[in-house]
C-alpha positions in Angstrom: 0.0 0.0 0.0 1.5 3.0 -1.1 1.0 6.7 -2.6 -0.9 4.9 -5.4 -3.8 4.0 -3.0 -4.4 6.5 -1.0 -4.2 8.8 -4.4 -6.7 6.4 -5.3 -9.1 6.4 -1.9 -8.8 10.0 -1.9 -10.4 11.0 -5.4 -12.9 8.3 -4.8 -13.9 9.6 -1.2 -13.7 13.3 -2.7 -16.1 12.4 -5.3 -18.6 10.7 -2.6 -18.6 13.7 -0.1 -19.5 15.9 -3.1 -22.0 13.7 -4.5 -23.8 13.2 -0.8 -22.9 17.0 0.1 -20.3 15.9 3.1 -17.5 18.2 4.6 -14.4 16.7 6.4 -11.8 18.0 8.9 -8.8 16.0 9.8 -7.2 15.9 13.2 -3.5 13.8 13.0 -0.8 13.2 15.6 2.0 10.7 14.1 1.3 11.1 10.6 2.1 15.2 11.0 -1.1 16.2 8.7 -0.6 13.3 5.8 -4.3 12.4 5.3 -5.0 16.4 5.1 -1.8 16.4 2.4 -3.4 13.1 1.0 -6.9 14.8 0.5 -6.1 17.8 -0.4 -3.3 16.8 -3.3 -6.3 16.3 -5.1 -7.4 19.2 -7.7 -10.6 20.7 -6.5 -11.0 19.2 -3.2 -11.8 22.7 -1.6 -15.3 22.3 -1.4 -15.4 19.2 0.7 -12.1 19.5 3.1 -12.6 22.2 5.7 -9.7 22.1 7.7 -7.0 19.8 9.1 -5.6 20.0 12.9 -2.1 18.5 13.6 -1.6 18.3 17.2 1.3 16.7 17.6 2.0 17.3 21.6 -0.7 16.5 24.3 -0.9 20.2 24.9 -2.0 20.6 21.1 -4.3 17.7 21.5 -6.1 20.0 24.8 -5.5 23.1 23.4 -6.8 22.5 19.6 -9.1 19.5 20.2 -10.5 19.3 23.8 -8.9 16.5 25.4 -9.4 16.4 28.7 -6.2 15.9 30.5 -7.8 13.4 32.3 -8.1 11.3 29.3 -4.5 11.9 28.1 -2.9 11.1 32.3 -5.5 8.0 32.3 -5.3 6.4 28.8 -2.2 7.9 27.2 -1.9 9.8 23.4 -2.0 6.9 22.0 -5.3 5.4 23.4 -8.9 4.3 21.9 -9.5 6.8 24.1 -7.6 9.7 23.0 -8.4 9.1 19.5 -12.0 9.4 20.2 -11.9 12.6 21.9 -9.6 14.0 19.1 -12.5 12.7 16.1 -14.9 14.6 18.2 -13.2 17.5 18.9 -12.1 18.3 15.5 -16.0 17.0 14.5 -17.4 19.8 16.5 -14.4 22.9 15.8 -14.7 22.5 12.5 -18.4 22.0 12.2 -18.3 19.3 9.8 -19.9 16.5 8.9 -17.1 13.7 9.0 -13.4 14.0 11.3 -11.2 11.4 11.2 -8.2 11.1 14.4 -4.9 9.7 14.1 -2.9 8.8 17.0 0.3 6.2 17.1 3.9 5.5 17.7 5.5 5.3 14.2 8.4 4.6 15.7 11.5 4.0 15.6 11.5 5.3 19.2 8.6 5.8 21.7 7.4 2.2 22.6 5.8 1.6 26.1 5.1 -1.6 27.9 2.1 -2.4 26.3 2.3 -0.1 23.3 5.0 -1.3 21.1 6.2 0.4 17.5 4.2 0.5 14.9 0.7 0.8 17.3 -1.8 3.5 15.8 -5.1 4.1 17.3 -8.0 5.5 14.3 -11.5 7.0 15.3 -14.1 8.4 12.9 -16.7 10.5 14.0 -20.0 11.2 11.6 -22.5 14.1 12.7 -25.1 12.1 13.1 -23.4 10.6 16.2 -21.6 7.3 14.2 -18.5 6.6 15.8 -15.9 4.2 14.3 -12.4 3.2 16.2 -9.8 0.8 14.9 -6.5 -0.8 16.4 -3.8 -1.3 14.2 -0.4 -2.6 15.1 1.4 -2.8 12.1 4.9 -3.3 13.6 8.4 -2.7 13.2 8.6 -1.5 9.6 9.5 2.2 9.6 8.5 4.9 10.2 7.7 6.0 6.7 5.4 2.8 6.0 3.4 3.0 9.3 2.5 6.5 8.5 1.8 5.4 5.3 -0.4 2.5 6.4 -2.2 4.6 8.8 -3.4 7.4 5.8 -4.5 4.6 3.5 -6.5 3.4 7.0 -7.7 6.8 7.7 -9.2 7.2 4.2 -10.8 3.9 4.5 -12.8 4.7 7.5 -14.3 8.0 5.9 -15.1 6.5 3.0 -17.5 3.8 5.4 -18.8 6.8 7.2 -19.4 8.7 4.0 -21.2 5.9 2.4 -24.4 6.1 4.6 -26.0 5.7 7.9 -25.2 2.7 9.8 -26.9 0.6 12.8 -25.0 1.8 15.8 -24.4 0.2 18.9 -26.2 1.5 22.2 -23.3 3.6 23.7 -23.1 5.8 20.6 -26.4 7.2 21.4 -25.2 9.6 24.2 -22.5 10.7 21.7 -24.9 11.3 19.4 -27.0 13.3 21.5 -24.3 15.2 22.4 -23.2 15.6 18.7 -26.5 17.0 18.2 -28.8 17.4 21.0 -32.6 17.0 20.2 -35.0 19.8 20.5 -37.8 19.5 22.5 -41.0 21.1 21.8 -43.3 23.2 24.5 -46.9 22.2 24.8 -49.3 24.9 23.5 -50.4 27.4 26.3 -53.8 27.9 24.9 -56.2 25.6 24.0 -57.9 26.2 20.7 -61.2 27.0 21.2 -63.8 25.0 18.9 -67.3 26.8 18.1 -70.1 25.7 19.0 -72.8 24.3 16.3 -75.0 26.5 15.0 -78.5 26.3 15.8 -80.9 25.7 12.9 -83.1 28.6 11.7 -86.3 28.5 12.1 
């Protein structure tokens, strides 16, 4: 998988959010803004990418995106987690339809206990409250490929978001509610009065 297919997955994606009237934002970490690059390579693809945010440091992932520091202390940048909150935030700064969130270790430094090289965490977040988070641990294989791998994954996810509504789990309802929250409508103060029948003339 190379420049080839995400050249590829971006044209076609382009051409779906056009078609179904969709906007996108980006937010990335470890691939430093290559899905925004990716996207917007392509000629004419003003009119569906809004904006991309790079927040590379946890105080750009607060700062830009929201994350609570709580989630960053508790979970780590590189967490389902952290991914989430970065899809969301960039869903509801840029006021978009679809955001897509990148965070990883690309290597060939950073591994943790328990988060080796080549681990990237993806969420997708759809205005309508769909949610979509994927694990990826693509290993040692450089730096350049895993960021690779990780746009051509990124695409991939917007394109299933941008294809249509899809049955959602139960969680993703308080998301979606918070996403957009319903309006509820006051009950009439006044009655409406009905007339009374006419009497027949005589």
């Amino acid at each position: 998988m190379g420049g080839s297919d995400a050249r590829a997955l971006s044209r076609s994606l382009l051409d779906l959010c056009r078609m179904r009237k969709l906007t996108i934002a980006t937010a990335e970490s470890c691939t430093g803004g290559l899905v925004a690059g990716a996207l917007t390579d392509i000629p004419g693809s003003s009119d569906v990418i809004d904006r991309g945010f790079v927040t590379y440091s946890n105080e750009a992932k607060r700062a830009m995106l929201g994350v609570e520091a709580s989630t960053l202390a508790n979970f780590g940048a590189v967490s389902k987690e952290t991914a989430t909150a970065m899809a969301i935030g960039a869903l509801e700064r840029a006021d978009v339809d679809l955001a897509v969130a990148i965070t990883g270790i690309a290597g060939p430094g950073g591994a943790t206990p328990g988060k080796p090289v080549g681990l990237v965490h993806f969420a997708a977040a759809a205005r309508d409250g769909r949610i979509i988070h994927r694990e990826h641990r693509f290993g040692a294989i450089g730096r350049s490929a895993v960021r690779a791998r990780s746009v051509v994954e990124a695409l991939r996810m917007l394109m299933d978001l941008a294809r249509g509504p899809q049955v959602t789990a139960k969680p993703q309802r308080a998301v979606a509610s918070r996403l957009r929250p319903r309006v509820t409508r006051s009950p009439r103060r006044h009655a409406v009065k009905r007339r009374p029948p006419r009497s027949p003339r005589g």
